[in-house]
N, CA, C and O atoms as CSV, one atom per row, in Angstrom:
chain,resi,resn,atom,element,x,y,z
A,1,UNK,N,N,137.022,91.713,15.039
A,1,UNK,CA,C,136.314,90.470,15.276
A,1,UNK,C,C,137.306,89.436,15.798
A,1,UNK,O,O,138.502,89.681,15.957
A,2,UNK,N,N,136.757,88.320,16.042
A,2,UNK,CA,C,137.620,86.926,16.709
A,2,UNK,C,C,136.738,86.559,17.865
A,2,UNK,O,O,135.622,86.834,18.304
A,3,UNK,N,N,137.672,85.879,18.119
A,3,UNK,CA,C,136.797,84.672,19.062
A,3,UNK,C,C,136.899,85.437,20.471
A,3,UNK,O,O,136.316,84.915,21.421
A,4,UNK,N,N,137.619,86.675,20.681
A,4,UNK,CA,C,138.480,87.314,22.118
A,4,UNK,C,C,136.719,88.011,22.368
A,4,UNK,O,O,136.111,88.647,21.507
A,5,UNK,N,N,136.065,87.585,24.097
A,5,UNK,CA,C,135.282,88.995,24.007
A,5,UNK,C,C,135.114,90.176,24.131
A,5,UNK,O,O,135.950,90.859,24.722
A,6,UNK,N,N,133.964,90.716,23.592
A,6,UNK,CA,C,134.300,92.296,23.625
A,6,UNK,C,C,133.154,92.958,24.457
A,6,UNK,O,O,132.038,92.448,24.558
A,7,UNK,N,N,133.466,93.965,24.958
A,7,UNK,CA,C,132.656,95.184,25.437
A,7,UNK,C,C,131.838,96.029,24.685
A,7,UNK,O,O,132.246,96.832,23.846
A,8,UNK,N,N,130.349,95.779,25.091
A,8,UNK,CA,C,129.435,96.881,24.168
A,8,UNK,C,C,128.646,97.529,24.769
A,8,UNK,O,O,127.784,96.906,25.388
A,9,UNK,N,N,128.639,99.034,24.816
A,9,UNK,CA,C,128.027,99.367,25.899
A,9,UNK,C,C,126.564,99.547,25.507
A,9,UNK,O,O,126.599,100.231,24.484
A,10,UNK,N,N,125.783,99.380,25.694
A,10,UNK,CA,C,123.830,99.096,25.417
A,10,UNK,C,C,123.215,100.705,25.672
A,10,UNK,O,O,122.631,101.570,25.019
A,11,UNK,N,N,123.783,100.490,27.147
A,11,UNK,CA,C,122.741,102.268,27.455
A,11,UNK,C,C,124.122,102.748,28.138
A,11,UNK,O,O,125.171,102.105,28.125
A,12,UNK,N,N,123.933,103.876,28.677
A,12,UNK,CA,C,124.197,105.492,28.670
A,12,UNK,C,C,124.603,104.623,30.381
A,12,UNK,O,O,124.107,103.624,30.901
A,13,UNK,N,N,125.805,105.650,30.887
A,13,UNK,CA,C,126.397,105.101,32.248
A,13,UNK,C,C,126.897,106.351,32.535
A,13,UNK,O,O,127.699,107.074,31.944
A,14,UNK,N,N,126.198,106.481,33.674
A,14,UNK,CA,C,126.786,107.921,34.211
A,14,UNK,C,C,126.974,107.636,35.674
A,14,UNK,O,O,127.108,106.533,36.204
A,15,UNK,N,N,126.957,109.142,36.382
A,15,UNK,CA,C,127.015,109.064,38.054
A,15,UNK,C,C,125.849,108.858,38.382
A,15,UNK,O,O,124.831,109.503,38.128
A,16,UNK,N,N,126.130,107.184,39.432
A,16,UNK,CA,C,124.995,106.688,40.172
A,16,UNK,C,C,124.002,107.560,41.060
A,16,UNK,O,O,124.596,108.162,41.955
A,17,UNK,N,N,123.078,107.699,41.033
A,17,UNK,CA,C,122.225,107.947,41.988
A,17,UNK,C,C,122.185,107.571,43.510
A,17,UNK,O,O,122.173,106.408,43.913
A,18,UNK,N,N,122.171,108.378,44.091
A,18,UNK,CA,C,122.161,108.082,45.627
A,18,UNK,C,C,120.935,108.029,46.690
A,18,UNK,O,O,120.656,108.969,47.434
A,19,UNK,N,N,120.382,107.039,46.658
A,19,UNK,CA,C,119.207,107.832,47.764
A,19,UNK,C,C,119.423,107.425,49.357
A,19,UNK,O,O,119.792,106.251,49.408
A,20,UNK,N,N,119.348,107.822,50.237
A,20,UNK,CA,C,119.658,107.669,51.496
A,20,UNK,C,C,120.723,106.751,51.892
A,20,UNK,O,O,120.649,105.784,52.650
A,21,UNK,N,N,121.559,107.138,51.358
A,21,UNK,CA,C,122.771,105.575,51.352
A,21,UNK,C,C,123.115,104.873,50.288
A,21,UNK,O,O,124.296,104.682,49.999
A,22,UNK,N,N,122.006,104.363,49.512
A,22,UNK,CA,C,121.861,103.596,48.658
A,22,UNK,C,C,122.119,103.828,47.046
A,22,UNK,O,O,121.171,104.197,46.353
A,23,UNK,N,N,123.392,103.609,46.472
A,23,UNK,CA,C,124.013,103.736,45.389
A,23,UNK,C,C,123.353,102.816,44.491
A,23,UNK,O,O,123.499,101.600,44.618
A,24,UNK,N,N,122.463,103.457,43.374
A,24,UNK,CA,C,121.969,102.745,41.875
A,24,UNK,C,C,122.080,103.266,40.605
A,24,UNK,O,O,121.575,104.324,40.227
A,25,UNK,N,N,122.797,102.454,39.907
A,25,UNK,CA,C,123.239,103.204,38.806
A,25,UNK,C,C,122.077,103.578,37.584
A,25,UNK,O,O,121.000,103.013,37.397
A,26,UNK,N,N,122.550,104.480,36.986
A,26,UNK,CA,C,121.451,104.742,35.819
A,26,UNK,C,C,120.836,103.273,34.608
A,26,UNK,O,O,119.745,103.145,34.052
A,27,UNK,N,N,122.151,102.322,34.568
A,27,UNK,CA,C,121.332,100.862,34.492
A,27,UNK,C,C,120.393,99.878,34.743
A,27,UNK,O,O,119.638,99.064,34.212
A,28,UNK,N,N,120.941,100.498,36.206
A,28,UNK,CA,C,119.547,99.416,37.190
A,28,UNK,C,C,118.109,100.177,37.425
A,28,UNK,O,O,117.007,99.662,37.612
A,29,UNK,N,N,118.574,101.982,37.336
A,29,UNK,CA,C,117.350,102.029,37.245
A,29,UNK,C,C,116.337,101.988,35.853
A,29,UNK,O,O,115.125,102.097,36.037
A,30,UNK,N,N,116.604,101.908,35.152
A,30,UNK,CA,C,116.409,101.737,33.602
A,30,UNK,C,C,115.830,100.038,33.521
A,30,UNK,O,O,114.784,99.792,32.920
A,31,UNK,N,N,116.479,99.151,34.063
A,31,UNK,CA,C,116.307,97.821,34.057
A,31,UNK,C,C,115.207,97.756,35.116
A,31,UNK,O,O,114.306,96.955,34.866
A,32,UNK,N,N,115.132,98.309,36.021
A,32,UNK,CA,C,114.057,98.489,36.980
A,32,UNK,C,C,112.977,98.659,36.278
A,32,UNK,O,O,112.228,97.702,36.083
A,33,UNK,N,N,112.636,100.217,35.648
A,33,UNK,CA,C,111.592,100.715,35.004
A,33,UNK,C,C,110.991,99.470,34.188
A,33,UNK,O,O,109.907,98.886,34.187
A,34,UNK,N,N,112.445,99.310,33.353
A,34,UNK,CA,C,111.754,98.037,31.600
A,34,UNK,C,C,110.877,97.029,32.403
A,34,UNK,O,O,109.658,97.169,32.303
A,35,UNK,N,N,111.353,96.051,33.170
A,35,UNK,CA,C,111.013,95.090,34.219
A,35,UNK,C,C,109.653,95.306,34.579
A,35,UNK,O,O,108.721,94.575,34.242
A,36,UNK,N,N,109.529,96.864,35.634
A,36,UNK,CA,C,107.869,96.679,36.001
A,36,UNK,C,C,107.303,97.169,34.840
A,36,UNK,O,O,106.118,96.837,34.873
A,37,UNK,N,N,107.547,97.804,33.802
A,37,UNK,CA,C,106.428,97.832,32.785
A,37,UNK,C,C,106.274,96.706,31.748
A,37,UNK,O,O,105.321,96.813,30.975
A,38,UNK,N,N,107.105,95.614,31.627
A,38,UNK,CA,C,106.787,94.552,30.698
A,38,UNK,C,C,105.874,93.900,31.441
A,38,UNK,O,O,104.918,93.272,30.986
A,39,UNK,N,N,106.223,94.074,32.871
A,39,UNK,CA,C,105.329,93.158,33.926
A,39,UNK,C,C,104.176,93.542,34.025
A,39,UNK,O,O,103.266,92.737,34.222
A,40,UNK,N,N,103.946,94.986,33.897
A,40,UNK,CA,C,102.561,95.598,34.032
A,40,UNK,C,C,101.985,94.960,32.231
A,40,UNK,O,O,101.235,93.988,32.148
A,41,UNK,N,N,102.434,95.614,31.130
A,41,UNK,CA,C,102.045,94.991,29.994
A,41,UNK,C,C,101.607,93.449,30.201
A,41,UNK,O,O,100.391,93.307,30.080
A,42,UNK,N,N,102.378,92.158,30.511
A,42,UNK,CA,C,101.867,90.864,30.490
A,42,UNK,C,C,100.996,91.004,31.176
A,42,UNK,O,O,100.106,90.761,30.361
A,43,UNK,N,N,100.242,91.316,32.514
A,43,UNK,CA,C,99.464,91.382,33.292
A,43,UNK,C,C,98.025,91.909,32.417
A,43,UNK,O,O,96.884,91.449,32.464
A,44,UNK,N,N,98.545,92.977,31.671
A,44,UNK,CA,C,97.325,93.442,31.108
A,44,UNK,C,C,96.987,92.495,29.694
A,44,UNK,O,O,95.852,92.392,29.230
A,45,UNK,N,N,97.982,91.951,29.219
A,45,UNK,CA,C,97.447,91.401,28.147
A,45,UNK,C,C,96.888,89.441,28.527
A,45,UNK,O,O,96.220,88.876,27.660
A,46,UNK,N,N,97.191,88.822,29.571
A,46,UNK,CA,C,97.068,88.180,30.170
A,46,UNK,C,C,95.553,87.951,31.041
A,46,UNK,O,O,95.017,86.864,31.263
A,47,UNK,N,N,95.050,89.326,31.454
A,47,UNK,CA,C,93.721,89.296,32.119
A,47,UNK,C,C,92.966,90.156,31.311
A,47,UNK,O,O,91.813,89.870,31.633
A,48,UNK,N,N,92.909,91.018,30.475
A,48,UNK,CA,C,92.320,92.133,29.692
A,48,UNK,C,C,92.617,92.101,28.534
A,48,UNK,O,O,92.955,93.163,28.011
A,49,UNK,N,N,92.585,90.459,27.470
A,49,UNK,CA,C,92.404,90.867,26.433
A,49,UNK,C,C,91.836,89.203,25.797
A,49,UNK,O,O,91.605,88.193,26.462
A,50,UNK,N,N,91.741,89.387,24.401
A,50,UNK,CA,C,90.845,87.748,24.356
A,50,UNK,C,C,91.772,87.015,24.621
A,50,UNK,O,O,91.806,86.115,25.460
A,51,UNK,N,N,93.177,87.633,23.385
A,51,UNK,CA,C,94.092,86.314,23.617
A,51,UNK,C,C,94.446,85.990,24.845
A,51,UNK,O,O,94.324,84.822,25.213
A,52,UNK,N,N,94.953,86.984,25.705
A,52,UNK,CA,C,94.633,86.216,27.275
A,52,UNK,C,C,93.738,85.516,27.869
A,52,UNK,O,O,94.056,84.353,28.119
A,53,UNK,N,N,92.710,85.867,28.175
A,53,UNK,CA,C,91.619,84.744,28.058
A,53,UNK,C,C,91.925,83.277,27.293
A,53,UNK,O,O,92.228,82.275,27.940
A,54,UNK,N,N,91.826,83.285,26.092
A,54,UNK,CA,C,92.442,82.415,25.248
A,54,UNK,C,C,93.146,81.232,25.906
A,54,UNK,O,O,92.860,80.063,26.167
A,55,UNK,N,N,94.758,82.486,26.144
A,55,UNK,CA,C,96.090,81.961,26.808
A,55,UNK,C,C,95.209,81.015,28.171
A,55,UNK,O,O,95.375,79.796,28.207
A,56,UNK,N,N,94.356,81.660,29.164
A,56,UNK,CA,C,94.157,81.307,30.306
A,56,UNK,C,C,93.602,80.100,29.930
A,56,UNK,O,O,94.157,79.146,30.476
A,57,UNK,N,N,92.269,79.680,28.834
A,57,UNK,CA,C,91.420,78.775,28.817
A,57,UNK,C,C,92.173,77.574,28.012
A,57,UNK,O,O,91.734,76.429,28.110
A,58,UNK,N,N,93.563,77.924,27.044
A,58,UNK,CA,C,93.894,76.421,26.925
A,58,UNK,C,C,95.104,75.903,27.927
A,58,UNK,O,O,95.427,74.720,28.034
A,59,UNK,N,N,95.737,77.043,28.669
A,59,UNK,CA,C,95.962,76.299,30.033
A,59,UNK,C,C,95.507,75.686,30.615
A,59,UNK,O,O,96.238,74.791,31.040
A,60,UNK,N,N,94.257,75.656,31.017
A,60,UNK,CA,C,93.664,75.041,31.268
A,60,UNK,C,C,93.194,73.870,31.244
A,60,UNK,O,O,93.396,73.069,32.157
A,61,UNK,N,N,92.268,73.520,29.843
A,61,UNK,CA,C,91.818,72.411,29.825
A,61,UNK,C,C,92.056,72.883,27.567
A,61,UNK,O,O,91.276,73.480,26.824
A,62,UNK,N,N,93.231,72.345,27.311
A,62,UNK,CA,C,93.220,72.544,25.290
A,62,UNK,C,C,92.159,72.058,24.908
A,62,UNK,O,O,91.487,73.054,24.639
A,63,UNK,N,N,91.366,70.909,24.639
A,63,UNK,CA,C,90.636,70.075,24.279
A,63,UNK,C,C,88.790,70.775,24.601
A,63,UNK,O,O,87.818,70.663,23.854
A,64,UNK,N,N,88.861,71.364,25.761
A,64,UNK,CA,C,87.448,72.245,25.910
A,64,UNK,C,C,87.662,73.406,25.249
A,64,UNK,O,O,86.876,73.776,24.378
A,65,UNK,N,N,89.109,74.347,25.698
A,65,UNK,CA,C,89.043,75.212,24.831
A,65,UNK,C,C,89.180,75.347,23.247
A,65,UNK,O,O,89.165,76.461,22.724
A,66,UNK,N,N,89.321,74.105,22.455
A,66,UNK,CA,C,89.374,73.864,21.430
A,66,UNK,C,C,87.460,73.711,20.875
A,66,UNK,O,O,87.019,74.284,19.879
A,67,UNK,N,N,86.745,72.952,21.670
A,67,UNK,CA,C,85.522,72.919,21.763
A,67,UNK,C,C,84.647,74.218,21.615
A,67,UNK,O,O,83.667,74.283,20.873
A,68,UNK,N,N,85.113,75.248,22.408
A,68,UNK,CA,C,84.443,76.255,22.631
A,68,UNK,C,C,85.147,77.476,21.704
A,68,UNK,O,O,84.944,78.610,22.138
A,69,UNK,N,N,85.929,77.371,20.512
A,69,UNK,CA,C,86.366,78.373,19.263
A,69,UNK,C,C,87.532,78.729,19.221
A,69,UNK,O,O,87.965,79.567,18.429
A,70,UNK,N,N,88.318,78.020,20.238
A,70,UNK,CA,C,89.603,78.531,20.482
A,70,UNK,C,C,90.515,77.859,19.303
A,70,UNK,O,O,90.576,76.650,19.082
A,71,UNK,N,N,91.269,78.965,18.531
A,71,UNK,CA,C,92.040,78.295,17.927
A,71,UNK,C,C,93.445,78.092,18.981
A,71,UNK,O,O,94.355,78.861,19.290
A,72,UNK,N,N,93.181,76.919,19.285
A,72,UNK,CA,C,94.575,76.448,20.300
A,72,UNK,C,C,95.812,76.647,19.634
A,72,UNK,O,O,96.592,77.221,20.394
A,73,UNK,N,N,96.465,76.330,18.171
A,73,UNK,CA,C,97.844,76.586,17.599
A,73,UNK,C,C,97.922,77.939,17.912
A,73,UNK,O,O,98.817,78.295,18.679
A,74,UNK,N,N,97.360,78.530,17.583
A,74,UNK,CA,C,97.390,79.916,17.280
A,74,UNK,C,C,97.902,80.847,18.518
A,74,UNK,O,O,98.809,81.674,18.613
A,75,UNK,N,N,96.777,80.276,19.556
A,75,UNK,CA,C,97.562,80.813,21.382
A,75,UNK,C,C,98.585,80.041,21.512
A,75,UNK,O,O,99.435,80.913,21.697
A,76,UNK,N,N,99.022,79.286,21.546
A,76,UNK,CA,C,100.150,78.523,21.843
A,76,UNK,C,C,100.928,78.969,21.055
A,76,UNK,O,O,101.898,78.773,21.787
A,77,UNK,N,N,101.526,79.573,19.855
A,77,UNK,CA,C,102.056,80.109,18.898
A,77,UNK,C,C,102.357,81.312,19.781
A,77,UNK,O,O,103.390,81.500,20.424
A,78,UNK,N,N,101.101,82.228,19.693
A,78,UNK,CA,C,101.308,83.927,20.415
A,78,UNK,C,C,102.104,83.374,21.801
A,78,UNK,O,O,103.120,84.026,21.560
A,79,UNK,N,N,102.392,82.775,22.893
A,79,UNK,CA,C,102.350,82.148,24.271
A,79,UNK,C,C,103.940,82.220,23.568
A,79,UNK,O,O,104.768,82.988,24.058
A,80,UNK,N,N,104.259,81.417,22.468
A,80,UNK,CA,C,105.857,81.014,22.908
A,80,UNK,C,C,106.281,82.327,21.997
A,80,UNK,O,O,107.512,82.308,21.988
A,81,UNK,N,N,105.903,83.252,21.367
A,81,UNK,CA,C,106.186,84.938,20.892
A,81,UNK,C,C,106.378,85.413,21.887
A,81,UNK,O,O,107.541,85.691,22.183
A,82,UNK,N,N,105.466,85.651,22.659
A,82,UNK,CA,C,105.433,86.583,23.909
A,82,UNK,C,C,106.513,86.543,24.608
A,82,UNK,O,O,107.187,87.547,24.834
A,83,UNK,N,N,106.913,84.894,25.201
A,83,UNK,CA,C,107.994,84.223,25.536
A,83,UNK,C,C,109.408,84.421,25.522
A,83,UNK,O,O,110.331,84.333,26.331
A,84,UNK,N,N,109.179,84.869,23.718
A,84,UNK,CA,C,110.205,85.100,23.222
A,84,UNK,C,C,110.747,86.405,23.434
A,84,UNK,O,O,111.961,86.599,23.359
A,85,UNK,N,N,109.923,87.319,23.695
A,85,UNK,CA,C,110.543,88.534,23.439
A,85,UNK,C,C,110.330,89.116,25.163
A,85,UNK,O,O,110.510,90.253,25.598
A,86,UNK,N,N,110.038,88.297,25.641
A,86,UNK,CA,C,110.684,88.593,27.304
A,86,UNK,C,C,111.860,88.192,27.433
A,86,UNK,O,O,112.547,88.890,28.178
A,87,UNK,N,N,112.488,87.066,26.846
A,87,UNK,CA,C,113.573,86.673,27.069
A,87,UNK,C,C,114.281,87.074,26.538
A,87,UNK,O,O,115.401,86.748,26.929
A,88,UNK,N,N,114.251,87.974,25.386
A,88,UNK,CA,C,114.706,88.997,24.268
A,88,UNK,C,C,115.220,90.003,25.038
A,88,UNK,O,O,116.429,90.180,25.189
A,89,UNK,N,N,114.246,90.760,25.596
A,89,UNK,CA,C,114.451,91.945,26.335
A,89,UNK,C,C,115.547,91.807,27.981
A,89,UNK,O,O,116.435,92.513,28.459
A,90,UNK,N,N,114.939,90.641,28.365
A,90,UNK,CA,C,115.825,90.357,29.864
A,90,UNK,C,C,117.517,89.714,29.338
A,90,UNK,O,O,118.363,89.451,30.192
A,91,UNK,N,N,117.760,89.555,27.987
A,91,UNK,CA,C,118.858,88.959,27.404
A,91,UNK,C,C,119.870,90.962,27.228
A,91,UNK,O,O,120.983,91.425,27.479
A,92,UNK,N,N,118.617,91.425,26.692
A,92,UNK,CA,C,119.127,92.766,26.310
A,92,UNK,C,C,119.529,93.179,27.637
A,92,UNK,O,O,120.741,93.217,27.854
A,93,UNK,N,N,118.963,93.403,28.292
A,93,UNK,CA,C,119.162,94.187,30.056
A,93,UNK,C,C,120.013,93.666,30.756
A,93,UNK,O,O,120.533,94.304,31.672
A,94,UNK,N,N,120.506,91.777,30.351
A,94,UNK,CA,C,121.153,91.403,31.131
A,94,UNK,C,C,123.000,92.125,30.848
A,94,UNK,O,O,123.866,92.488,31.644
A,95,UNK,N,N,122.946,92.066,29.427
A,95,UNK,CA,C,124.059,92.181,28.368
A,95,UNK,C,C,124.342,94.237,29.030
A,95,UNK,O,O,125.366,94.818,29.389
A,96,UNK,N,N,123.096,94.647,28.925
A,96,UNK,CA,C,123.189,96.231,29.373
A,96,UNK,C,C,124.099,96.416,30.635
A,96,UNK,O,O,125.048,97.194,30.544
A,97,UNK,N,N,123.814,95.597,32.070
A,97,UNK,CA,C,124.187,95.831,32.862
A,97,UNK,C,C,125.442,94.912,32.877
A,97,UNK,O,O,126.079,95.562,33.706
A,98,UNK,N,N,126.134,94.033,32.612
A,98,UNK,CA,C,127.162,93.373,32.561
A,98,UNK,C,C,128.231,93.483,31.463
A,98,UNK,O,O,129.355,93.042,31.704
A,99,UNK,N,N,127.965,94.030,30.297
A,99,UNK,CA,C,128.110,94.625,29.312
A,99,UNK,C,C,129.563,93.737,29.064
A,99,UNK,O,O,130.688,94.137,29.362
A,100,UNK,N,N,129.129,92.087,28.277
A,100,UNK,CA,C,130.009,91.241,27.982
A,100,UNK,C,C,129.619,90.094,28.005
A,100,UNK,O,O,129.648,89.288,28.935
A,101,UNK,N,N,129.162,89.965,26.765
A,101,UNK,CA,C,128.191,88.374,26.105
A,101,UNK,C,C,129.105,87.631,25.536
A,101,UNK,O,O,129.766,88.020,24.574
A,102,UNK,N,N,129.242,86.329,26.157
A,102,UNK,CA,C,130.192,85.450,25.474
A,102,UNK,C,C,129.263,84.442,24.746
A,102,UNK,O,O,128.089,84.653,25.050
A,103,UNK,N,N,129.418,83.461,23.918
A,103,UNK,CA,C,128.689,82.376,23.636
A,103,UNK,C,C,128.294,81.598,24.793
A,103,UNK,O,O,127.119,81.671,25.152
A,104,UNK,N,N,129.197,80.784,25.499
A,104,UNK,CA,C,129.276,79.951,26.352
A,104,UNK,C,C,129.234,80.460,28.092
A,104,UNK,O,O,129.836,80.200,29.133
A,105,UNK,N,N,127.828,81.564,27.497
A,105,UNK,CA,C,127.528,82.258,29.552
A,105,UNK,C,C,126.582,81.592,29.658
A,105,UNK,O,O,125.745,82.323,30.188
A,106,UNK,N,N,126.061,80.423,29.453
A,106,UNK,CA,C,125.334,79.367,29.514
A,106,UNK,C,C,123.772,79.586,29.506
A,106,UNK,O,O,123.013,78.618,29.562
């Protein structure tokens, strides 16, 4: 331990992949994959489910959707969760592929 930083490696690093030229390592494609499927997940929970709906209607207008059964804390609560754990995961992927988290990487 100490204040010096250190190296941690997250995922698995091997020989890059090549496709027609184009060198990508087993990181990026891994960070690729996570990426479009969190993206596909928000999408689906966003248009195909209540709390999306929900999410959509106190974007909107809080005060109607409060009118019409919405418990507004409650989406706004789930909204900054969700939030959270995108930025969770893109914190993880960022740390994966750079592999060297200081306090002060702003």
């Amino acid at each position: 331990m100490g204040p010096n930083p250190r190296k941690a490696d997250v995922l698995p690093t091997g020989a890059p992949l090549t496709l027609g030229g184009i060198s990508i390592g087993s990181v990026d494609v891994i960070t690729i994959i996570a990426s479009c499927a969190l993206m596909f997940a928000l999408q689906r929970i966003v248009f195909h489910t209540r709390i999306g709906t929900a999410m959509r209607a106190v974007s909107w207008n809080p005060s109607v959707a409060a009118l019409m059964g919405v418990n507004v804390d409650r989406v706004i609560s789930f909204t900054f969760v969700l939030g959270s754990v995108l930025a969770a995961v893109a914190g993880i992927l960022y740390s994966a592929k750079y592999a060297k988290v200081e306090p002060l990487m702003a």
